[in-house]
C-alpha positions as CSV (number, residue, x, y, z in Angstrom):
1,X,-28.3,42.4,41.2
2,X,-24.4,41.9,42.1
3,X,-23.9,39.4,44.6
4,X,-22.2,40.2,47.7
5,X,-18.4,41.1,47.3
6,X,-16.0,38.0,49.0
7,X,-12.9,39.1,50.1
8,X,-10.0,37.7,48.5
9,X,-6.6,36.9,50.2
10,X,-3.4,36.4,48.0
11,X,-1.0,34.2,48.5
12,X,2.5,35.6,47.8
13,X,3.3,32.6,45.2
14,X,-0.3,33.0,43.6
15,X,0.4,37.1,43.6
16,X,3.7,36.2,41.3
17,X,1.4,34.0,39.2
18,X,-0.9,36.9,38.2
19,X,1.5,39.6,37.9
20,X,3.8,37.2,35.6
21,X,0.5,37.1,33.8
22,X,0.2,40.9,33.6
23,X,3.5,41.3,32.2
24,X,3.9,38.7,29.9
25,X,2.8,39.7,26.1
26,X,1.4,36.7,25.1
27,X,-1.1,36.6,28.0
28,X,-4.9,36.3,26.3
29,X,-7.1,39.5,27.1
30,X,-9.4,37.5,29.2
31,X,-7.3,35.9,31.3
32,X,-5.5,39.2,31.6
33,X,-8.6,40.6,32.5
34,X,-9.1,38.1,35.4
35,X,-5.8,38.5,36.5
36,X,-6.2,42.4,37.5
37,X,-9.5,42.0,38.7
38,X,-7.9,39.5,41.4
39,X,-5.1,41.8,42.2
40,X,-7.5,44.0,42.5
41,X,-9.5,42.6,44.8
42,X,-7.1,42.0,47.1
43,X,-5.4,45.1,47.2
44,X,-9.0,45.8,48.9
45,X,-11.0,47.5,45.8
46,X,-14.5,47.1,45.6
47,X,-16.4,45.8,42.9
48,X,-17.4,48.6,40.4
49,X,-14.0,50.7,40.8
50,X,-12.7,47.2,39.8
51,X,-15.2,47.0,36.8
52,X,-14.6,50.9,36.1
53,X,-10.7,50.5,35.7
54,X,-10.9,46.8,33.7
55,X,-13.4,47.9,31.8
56,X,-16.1,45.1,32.7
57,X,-19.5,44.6,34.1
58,X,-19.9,44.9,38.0
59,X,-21.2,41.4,37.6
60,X,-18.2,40.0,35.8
61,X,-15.6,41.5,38.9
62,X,-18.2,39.5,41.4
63,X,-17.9,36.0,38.9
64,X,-14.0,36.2,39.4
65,X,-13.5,37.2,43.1
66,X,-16.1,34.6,44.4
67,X,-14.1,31.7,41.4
68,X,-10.5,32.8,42.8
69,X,-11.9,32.8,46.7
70,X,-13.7,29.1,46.0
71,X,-11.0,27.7,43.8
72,X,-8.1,29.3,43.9
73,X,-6.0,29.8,40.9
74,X,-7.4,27.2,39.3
75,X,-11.0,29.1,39.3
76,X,-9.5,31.6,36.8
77,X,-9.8,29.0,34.0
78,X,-12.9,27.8,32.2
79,X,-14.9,25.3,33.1
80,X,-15.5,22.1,30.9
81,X,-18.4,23.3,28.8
82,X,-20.2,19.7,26.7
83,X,-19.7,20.1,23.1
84,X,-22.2,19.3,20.2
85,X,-23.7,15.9,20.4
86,X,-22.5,13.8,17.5
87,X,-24.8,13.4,14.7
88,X,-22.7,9.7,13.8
89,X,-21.5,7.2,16.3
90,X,-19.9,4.0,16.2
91,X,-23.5,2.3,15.8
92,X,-23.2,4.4,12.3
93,X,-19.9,2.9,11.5
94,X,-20.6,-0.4,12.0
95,X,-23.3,0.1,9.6
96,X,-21.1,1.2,6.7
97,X,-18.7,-1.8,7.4
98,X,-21.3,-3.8,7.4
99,X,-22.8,-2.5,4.1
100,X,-20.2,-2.7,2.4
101,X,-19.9,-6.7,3.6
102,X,-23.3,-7.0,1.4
103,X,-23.2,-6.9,-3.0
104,X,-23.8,-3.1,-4.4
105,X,-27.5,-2.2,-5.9
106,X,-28.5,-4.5,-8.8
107,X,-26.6,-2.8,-12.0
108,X,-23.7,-1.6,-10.0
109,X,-20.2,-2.9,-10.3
110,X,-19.5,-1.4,-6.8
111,X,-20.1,0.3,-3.7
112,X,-19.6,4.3,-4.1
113,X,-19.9,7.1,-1.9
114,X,-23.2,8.3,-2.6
115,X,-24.7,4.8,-2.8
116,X,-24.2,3.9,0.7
117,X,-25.4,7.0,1.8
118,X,-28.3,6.4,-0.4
119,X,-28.9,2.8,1.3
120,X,-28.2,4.2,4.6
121,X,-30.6,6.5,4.3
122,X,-29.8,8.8,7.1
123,X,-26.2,9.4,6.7
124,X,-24.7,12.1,4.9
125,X,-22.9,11.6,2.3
126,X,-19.3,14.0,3.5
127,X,-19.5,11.6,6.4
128,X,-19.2,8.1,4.3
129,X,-16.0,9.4,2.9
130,X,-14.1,10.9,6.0
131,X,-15.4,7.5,7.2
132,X,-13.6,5.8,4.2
133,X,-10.9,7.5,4.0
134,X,-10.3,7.5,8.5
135,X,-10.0,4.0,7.9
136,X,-8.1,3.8,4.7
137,X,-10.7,2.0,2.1
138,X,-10.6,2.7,-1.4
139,X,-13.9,1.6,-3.2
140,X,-12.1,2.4,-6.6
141,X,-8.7,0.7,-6.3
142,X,-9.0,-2.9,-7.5
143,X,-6.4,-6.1,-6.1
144,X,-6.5,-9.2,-6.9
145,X,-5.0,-12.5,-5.6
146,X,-5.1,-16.4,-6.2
147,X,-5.8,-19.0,-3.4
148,X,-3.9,-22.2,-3.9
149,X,-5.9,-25.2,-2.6
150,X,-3.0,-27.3,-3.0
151,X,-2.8,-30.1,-0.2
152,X,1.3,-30.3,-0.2
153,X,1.6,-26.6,-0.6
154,X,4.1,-26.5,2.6
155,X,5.8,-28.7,1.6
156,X,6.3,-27.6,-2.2
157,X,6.5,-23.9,-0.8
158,X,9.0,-25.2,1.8
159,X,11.1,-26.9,-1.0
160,X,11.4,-23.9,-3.4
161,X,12.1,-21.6,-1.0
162,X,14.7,-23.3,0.7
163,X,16.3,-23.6,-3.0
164,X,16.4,-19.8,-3.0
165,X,18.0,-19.6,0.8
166,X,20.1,-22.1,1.2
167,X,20.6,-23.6,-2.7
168,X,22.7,-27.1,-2.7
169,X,26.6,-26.4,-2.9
170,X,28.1,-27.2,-6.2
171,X,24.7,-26.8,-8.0
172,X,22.8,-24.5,-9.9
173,X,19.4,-23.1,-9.3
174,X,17.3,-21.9,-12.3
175,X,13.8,-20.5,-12.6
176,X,12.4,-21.3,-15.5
177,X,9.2,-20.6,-17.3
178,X,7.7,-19.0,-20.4
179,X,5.8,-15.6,-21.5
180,X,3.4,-16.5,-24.0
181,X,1.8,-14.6,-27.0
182,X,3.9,-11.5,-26.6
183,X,2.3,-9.1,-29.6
184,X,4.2,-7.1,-31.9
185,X,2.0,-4.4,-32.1
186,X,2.7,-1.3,-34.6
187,X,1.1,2.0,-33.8
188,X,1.9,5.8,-34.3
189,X,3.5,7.3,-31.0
190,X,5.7,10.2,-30.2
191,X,5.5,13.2,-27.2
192,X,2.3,15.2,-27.3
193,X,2.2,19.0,-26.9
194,X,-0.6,20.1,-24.7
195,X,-2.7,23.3,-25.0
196,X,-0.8,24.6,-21.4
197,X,2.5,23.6,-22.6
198,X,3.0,20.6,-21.3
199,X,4.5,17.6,-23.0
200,X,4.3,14.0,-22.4
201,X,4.3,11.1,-24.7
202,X,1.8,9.1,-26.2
203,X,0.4,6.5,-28.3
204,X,-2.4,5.8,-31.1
205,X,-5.5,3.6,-29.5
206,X,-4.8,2.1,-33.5
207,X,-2.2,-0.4,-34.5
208,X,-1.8,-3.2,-36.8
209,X,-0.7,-6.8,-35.6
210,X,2.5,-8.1,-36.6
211,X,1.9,-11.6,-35.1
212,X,3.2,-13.1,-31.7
213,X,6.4,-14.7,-30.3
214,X,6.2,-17.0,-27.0
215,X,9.3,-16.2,-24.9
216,X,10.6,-19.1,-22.8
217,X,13.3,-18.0,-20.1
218,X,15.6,-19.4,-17.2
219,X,17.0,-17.0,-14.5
220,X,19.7,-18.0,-12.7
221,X,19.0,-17.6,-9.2
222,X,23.0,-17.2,-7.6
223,X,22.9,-14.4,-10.4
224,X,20.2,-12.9,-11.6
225,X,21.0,-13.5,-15.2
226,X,18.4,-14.6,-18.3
227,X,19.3,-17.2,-21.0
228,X,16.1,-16.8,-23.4
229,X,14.6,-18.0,-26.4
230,X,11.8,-17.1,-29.0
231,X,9.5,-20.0,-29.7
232,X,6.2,-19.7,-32.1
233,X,4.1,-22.0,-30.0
234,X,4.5,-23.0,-25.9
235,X,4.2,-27.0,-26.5
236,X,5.8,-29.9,-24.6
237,X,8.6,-29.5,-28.1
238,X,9.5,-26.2,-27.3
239,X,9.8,-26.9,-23.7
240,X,12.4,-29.9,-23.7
241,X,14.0,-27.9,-26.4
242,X,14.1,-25.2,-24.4
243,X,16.0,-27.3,-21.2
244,X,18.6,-28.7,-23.6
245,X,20.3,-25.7,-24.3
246,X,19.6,-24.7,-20.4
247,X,21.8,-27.7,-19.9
248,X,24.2,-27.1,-22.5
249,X,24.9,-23.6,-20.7
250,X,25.7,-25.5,-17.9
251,X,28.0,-28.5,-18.8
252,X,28.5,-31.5,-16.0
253,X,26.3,-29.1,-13.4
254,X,24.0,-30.7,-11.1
255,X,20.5,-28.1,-12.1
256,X,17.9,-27.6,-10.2
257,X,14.9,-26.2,-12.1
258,X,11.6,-24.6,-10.5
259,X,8.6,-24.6,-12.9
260,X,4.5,-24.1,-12.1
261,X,2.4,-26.5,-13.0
262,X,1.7,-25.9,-16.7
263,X,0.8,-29.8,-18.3
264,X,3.8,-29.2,-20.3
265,X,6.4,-28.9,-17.5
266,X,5.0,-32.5,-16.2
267,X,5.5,-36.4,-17.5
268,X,9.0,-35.6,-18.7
269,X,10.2,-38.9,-17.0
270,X,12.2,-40.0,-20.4
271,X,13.8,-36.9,-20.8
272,X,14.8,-36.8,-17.1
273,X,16.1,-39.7,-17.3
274,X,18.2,-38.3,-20.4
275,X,19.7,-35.7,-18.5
276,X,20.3,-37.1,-14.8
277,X,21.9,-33.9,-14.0
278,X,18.6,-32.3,-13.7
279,X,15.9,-31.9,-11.1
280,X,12.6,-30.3,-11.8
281,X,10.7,-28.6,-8.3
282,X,7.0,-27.6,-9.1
283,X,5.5,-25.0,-7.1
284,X,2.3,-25.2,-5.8
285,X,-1.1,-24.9,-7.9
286,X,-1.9,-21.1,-7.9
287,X,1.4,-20.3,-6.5
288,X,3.6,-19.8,-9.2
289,X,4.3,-16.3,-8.0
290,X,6.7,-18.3,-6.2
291,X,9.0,-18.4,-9.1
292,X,11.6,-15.6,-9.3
293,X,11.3,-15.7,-13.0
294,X,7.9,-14.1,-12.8
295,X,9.5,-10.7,-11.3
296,X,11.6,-10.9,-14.2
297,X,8.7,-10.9,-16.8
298,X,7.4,-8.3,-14.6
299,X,10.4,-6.1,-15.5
300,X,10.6,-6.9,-18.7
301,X,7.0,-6.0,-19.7
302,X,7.6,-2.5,-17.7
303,X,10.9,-1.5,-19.1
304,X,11.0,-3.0,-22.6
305,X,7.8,-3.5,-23.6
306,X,4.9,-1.1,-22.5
307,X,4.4,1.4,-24.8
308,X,6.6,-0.2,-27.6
309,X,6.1,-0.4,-31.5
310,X,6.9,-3.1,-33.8
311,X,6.7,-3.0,-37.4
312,X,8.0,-7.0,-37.7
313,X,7.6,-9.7,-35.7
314,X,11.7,-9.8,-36.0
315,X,11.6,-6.3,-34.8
316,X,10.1,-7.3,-31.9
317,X,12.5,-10.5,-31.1
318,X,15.7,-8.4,-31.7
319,X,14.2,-5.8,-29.4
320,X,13.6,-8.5,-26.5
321,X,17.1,-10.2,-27.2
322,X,18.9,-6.8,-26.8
323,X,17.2,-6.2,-23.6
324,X,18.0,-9.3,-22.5
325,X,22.1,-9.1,-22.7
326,X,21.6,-5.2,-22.0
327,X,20.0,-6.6,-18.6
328,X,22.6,-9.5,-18.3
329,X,25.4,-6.7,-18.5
330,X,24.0,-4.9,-14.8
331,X,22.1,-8.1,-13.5
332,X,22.0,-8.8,-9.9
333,X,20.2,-11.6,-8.3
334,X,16.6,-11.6,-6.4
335,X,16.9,-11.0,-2.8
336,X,14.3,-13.5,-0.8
337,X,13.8,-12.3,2.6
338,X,10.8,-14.5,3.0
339,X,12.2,-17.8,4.9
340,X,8.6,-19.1,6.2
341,X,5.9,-19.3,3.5
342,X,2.5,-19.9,5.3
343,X,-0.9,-21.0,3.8
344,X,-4.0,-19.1,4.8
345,X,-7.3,-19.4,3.8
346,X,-9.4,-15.8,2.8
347,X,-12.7,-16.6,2.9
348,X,-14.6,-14.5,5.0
349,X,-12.2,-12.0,4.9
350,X,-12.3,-8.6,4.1
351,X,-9.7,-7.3,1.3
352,X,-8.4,-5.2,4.2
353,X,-7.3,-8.1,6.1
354,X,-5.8,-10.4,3.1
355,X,-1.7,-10.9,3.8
356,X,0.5,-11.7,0.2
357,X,2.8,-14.0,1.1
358,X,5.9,-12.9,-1.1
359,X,9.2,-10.9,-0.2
360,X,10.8,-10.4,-2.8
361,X,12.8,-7.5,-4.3
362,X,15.9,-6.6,-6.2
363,X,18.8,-6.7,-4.2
């Protein structure tokens, strides 16, 4: 049964609406559709020549004259229709998060995808990792980070980095520490010819130790250069005998030197007292991140010494000691942007919400 046919009265403005509509290309078929049957109507059609020339149902004409004579213009669009109820909702969320607070299933290393859908029970499994990945957690990627528990850390932190800001006029500021038990490893490598053509290079899982060389080094903060040596063992010896030829690089200059904690670097009092010149600053406990020297180990293991072979032990030290002055030749000195240098504690924290306390790059 069609429902009685409403008149419908135009507007001039809405009129120029609908007939832009008409005209315009782009316009969707049902909207256009709508469009005419309005014009239509109030150009004084009735209802099935209407659905006759549109090409609609008699019932459809009705819908849209009684929409446009109720609501205007904006009748012609469709009305909010509710959309699926979601299987998940936050209450599921908060359930992974706190799932993963807990330890994984006895024998597991960690939490994976399917295994908290497994202890969930009745959560798919495609939902757990747009879930993971929405909030950006990677149950793969492993970090790892050192809490120092040391009681003057401000004011140790406070004192090295203000020797990197604002270092005392007329002195020198060194970083010193050592990289111990470097290996001279010997093993068959070359590029590698895949099956699609590719190459790349690679290395034998085999090799054949040539012993190890402990490498103790200074970097001079103003900078950025290395003075290093090559020392069989990492004793209080081949410390001090280390520093004297730091001093002797640096005649009748007042040094400051920042070491970590190592039991070597301490109760050097007569040897201090030898060289009056010189003034150690320790860095916290578990904080010897702190010292700029340790970004410079970090290049040296990635540029001169991953992926390397050695066939001596002297091999090995000539290859360090020519990366060494090959670095001195370009060096540049660390820039620390990091002024304030704040202790905070992480447990009870997820990994998420952990904050590393350095700034430091090359500058």
């Amino acid at each position: 049964m069609i429902p009685e046919a409403r008149e419908v009265h135009l507007s001039r403005k809405d009129r120029k609406v609908l007939e832009a509509c008409c005209r315009s290309p782009v316009t969707l078929q049902r909207d256009l559709k709508r469009a005419r049957i309005v014009l239509l109507a109030a150009d004084g059609r009735s209802t099935r020549s209407i659905a006759k020339e549109v090409g609609v149902q008699p019932r459809i004409v009705s819908l849209w004259r009684h929409r446009y004579a109720d609501h205007g213009l904006e009748g012609l669009q469709d009305k909010p229709r509710p959309g699926k109820q979601p299987i998940y909702t936050k209450t599921t969320d908060k359930r992974i998060l706190k799932l993963l607070d807990k330890p994984p299933p006895q024998g597991f290393a960690r939490w994976t995808g399917p295994l908290l859908a497994e202890a969930l029970g009745d959560v798919d499994v495609q939902y757990v990792w747009r879930f993971l990945r929405s909030h950006k957690i990677d149950l793969v990627a492993r970090k790892s980070w050192c809490e120092s528990n040391d009681p003057n850390f401000t004011a140790k932190a406070a004192d090295v980095v203000g020797l990197y800001v604002a270092p005392p006029a007329k002195a020198i500021v060194l970083c010193v520490d050592e990289k111990p038990s470097i290996q001279a490893l010997e093993r068959a490598q070359g590029y590698l010819k895949l099956p699609n053509g590719r190459a790349l290079t690679g290395q034998s899982h085999d090799y054949k130790r040539h012993g190890t060389t402990t490498l103790f080094a200074a970097l001079e903060v103003a900078t950025g250069k290395i003075i290093a040596t090559h020392s069989k063992r990492r004793r209080r010896v081949e410390f001090l005998d280390f520093m004297n030829s730091v001093t002797a690089a640096f005649p009748n200059r007042k040094l400051h030197v920042i070491l970590d904690n190592l039991n070597t670097h301490k109760k050097n009092e007569d040897w201090l007292k030898a060289h009056p010149n010189v003034q150690f600053h320790f860095t916290p406990t578990s904080a010897s991140w702190l010292n700029q020297v340790e970004v410079w180990f970090s290049i040296l293991q990635g540029q001169s010494l991953s992926g390397t072979s050695f066939t001596s032990l002297k091999q090995l030290q000539e290859h360090i000691d020519a990366y060494v002055n090959a670095y001195n030749d370009r060096a540049e000195p660390f820039v620390w942007t990091k002024k304030k240098v704040r202790q905070r504690r992480f447990k009870g924290r997820r990994i998420t919400q952990l904050c590393v306390s350095r700034d430091s790059r090359s500058g």
